[in-house]
RODO-2510 file (C-alpha; in nm, 4 decimals, decimal comma):
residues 281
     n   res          X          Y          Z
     1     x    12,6546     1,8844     7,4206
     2     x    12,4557     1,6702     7,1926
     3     x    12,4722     1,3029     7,1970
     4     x    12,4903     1,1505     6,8311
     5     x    12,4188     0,7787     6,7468
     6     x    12,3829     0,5882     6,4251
     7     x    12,2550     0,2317     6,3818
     8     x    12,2426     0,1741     6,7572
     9     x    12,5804     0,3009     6,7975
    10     x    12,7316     0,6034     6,9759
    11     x    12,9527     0,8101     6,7715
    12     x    13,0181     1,0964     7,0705
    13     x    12,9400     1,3961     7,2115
    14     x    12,8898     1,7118     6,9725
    15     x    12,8358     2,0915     6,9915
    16     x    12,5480     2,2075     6,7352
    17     x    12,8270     2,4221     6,5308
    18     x    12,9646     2,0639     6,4856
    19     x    12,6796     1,8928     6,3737
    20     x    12,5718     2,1283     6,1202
    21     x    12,9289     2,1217     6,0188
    22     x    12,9309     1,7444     5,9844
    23     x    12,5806     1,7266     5,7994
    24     x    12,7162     1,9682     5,5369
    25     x    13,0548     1,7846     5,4844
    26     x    12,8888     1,4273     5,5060
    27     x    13,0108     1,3122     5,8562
    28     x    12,6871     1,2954     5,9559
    29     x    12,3519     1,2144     5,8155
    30     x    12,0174     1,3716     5,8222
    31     x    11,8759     1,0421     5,9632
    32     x    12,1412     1,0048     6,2420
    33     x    11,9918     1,0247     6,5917
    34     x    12,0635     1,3331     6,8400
    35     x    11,9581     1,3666     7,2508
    36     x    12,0693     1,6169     7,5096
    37     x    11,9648     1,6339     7,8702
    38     x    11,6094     1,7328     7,9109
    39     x    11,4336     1,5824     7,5460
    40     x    11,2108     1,2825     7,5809
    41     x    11,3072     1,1126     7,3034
    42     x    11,6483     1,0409     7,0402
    43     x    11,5578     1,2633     6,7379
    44     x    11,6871     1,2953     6,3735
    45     x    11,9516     1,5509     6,3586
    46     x    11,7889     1,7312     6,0746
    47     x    11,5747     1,8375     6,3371
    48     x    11,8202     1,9954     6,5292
    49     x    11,8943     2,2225     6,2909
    50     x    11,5671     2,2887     6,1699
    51     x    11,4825     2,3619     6,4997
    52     x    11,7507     2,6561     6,5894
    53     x    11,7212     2,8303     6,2310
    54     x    11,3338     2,8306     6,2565
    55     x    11,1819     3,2035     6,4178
    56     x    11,1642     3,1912     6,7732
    57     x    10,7807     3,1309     6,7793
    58     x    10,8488     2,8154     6,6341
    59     x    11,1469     2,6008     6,7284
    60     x    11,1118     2,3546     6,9748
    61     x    11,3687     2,4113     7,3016
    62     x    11,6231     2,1451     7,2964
    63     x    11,8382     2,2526     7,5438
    64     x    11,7219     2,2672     7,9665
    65     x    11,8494     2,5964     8,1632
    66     x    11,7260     2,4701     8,4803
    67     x    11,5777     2,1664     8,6412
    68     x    11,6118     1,8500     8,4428
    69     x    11,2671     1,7372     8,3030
    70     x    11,0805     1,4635     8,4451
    71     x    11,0470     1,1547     8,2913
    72     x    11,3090     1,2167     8,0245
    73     x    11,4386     0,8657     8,1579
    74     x    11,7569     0,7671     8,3287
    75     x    12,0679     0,7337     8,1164
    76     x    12,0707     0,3390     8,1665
    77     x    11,6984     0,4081     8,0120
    78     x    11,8392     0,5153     7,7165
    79     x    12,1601     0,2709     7,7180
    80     x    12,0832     0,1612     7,3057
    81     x    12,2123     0,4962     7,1808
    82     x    12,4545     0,6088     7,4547
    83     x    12,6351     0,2447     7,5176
    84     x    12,6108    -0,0319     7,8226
    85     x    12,9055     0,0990     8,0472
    86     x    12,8892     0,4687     7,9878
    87     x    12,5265     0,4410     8,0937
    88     x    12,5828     0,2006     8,3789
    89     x    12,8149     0,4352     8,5201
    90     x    12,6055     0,7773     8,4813
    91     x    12,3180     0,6288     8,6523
    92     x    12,5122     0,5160     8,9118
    93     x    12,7034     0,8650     8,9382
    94     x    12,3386     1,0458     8,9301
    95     x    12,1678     0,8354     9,1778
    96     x    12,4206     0,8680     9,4543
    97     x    12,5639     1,2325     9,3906
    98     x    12,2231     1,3705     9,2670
    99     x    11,9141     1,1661     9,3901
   100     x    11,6429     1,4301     9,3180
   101     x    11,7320     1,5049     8,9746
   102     x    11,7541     1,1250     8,9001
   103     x    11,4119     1,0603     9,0561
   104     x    11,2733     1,3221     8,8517
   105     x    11,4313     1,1863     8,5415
   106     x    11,3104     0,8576     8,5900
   107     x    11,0333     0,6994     8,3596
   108     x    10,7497     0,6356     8,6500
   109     x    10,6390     0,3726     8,3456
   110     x    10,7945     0,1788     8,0796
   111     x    10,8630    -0,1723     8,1541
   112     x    11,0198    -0,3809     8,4097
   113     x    11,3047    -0,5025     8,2774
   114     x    11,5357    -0,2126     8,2418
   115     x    11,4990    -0,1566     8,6301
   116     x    11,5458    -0,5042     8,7098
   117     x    11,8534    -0,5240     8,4865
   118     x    12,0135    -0,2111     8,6335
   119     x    11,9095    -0,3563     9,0492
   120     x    12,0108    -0,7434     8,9281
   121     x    12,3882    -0,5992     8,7821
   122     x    12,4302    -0,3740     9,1579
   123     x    12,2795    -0,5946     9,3809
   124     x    12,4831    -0,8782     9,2600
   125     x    12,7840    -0,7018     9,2409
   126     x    12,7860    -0,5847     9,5923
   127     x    12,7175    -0,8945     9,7629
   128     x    12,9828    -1,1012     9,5650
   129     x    13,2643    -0,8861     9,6784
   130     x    13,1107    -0,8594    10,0169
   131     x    13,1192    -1,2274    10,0606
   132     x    13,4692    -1,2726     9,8896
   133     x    13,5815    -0,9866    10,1439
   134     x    13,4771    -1,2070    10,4346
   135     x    13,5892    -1,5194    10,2794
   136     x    13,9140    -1,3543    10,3255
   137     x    13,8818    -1,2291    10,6106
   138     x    13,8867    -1,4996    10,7601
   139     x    14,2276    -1,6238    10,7191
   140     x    14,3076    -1,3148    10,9860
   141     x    14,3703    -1,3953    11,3239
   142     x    14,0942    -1,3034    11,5373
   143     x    13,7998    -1,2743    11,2733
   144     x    13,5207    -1,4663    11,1929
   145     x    13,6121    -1,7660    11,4763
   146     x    13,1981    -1,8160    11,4955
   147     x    13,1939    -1,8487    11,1276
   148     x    13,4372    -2,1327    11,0911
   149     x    13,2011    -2,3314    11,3293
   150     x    12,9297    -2,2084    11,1419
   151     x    13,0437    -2,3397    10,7972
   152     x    13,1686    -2,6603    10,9909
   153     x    12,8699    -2,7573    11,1409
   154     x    12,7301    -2,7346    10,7742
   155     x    12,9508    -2,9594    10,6603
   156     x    13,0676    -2,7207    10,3823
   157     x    13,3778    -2,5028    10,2798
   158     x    13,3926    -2,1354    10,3206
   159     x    13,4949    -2,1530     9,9012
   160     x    13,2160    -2,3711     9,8406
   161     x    12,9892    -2,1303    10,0587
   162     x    13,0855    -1,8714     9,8419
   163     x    13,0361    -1,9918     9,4838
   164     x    12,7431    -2,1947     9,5810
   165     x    12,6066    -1,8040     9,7132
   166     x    12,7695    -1,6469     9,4166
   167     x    12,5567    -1,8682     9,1816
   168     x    12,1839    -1,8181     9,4130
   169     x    12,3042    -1,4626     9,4342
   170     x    12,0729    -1,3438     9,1278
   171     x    11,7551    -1,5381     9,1959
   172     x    11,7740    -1,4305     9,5251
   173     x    11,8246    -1,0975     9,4264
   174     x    11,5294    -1,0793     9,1977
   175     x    11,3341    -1,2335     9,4583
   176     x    11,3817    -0,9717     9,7168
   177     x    11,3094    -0,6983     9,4614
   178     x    10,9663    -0,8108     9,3674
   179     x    10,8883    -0,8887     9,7665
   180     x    11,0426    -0,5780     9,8942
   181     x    10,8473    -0,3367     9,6102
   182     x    10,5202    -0,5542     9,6683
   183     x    10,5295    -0,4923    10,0853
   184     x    10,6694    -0,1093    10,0251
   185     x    10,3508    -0,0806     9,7200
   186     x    10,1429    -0,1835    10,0204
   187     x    10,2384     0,0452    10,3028
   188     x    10,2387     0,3254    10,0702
   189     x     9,9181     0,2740     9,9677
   190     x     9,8155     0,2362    10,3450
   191     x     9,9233     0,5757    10,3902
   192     x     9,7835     0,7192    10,1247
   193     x    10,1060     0,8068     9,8788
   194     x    10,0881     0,5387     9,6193
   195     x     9,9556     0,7820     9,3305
   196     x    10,0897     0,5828     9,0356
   197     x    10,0747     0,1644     8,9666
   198     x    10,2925    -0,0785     9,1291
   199     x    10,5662    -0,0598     8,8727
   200     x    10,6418     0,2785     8,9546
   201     x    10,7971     0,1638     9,3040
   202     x    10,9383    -0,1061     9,1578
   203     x    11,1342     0,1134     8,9487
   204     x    11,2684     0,3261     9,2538
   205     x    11,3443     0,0081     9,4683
   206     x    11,5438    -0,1672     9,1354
   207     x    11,7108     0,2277     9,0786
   208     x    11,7331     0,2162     9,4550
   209     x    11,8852    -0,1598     9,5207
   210     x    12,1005    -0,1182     9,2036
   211     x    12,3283     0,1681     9,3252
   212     x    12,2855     0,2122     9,7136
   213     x    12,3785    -0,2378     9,6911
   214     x    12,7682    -0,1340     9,5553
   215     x    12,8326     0,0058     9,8811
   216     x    12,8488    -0,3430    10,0421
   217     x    13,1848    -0,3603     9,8735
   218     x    13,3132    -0,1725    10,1594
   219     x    13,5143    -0,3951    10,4497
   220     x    13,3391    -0,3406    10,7579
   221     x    13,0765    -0,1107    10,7590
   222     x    12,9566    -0,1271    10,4032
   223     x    12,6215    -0,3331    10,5023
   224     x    12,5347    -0,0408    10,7152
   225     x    12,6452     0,2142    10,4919
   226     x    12,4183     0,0222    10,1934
   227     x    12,1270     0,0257    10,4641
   228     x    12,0995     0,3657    10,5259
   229     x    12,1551     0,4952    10,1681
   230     x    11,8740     0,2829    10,0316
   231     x    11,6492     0,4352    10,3102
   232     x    11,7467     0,7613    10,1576
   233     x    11,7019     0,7102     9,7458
   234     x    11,3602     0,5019     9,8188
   235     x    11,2346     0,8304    10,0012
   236     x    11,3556     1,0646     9,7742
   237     x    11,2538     0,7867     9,4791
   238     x    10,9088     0,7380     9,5926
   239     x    10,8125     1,0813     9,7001
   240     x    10,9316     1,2188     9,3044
   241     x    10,8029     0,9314     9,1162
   242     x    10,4768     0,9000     9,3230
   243     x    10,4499     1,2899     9,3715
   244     x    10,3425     1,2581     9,7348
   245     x    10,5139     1,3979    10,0528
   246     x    10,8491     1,3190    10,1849
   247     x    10,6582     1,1702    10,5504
   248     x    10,3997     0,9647    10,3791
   249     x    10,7386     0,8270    10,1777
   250     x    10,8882     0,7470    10,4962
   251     x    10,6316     0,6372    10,6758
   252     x    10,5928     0,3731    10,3840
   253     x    10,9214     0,2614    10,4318
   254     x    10,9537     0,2143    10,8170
   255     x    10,5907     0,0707    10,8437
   256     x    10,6974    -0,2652    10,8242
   257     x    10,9478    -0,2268    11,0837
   258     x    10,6728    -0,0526    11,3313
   259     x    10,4384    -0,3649    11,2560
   260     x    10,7477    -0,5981    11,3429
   261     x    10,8019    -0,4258    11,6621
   262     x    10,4483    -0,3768    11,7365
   263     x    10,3687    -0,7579    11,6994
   264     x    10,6789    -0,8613    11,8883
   265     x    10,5551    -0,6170    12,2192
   266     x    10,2543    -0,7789    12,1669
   267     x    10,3851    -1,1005    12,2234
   268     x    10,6480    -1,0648    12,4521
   269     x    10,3633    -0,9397    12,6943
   270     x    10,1275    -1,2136    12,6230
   271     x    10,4002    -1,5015    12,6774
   272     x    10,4842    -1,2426    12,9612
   273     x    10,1597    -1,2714    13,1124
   274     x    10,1088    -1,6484    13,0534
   275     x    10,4006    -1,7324    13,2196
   276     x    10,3345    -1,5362    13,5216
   277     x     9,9949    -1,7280    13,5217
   278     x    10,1505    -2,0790    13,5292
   279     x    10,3893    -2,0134    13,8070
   280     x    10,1193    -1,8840    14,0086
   281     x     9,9837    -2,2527    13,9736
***
């Protein structure tokens, strides 16, 4: 199926018997814009047709039989012509049911602020409904006792706790994407896998944070469910957008967490062994 848009706006999905078919009877026009899965770019759809009645030596392949190509760009990458929601949920759909073939989709370059739109719109999604779930929560026997105390010994309301975090939600959000992709650019160039620029992991932990963030809307467990799928898309992100190996990925992503524990051993035996030194005296 071919995607057709005019002026910035999608008019559907078409076979190419039913494009031709609309450029001779006027529903479409030469200059309207065409993309399947697999092209790099929106082209005229003049050059659709051009390109399938041309001799084989000649016409460009516009259609992908096996492996989607890389850097063809994410749906939400190419949200102008296909429409916000429609590419909003596609992404989404990709990145969780199909990691590797969204990885190798994604532009590894191309700007910051698609990413950042696409992690800022999950992110803060998630951890609204998270918080409104456990404002609720609340009201049942039995949970969150500590948390009462906690919001009374602030001297604030669980309702004001929750718009006042509603409203930081997105600077804090954007914060933890630029300090999370600067420390993960880091380690991975420690190990030896960062083979494209800083904005390249940015892009996977934004792709990443964006998708892998909506599972927070679960009761419960969804933190730890969130957790442990980001783990997952920033390995499979960074190893197909950085072309390196799947341990030099991880390794990236759990060397902050070794240097945390490694510090913390460190000191627990230090204060260990000073305090064994002062009772002696």
């Amino acid at each position: 199926m071919i995607h057709v848009a005019r002026d910035g706006a999608k008019l559907g999905e078409f076979t190419l018997e039913q494009i031709r078919e609309g450029l001779s009877t006027g529903q479409f026009r030469p200059t309207d814009l065409g993309w399947q899965s697999g092209m790099a770019e929106w082209r005229p759809l003049s050059e659709f047709v051009v390109a399938t009645s041309a001799p084989p030596s000649a016409a460009a392949p516009l259609a992908v039989t096996g492996a989607p190509a890389a850097g063809t760009g994410l749906p939400w990458e190419n949200r102008q012509q296909i429409g916000l929601v429609k590419a909003w949920l596609d992404t989404v759909s990709l990145l969780i049911a199909k990691p590797s073939e969204a990885f190798t989709m994604m532009r590894p370059e191309g700007g910051m602020m698609d990413p950042l739109l696409f992690g800022l719109i999950g992110s803060c999604a998630g951890a609204v409904v998270s918080i409104l779930f456990q404002t609720l929560m609340q009201s049942i026997p039995g949970f969150g006792g500590g948390s009462n105390d906690l919001f009374r010994a602030l001297g604030v309301s669980q309702v004001a706790f929750m718009v006042i975090y509603a409203v930081l939600s997105p600077l804090l959000v954007v914060m933890g994407l630029f300090i999370g992709s600067a420390i993960l650019h880091l380690c991975l160039m420690l190990v030896g896998g960062a083979n494209r620029p800083f904005e390249t992991t940015f892009r996977v932990v934004c792709f990443t944070a964006g998708s892998a963030n909506l599972f927070s809307m679960i009761p419960m467990c969804g933190g730890f469910i969130a957790l442990v799928y980001s783990i997952v898309l920033e390995c499979i992100g960074l190893s197909r957008a950085h072309q390196t190996t799947t341990g030099k990925a991880l390794m990236a992503i759990f060397l902050p967490l070794i240097v945390c524990c490694g510090v913390c051993t460190v000191l627990i035996i230090v204060l260990g062994g000073f305090g064994a030194v002062l009772n002696k005296h």
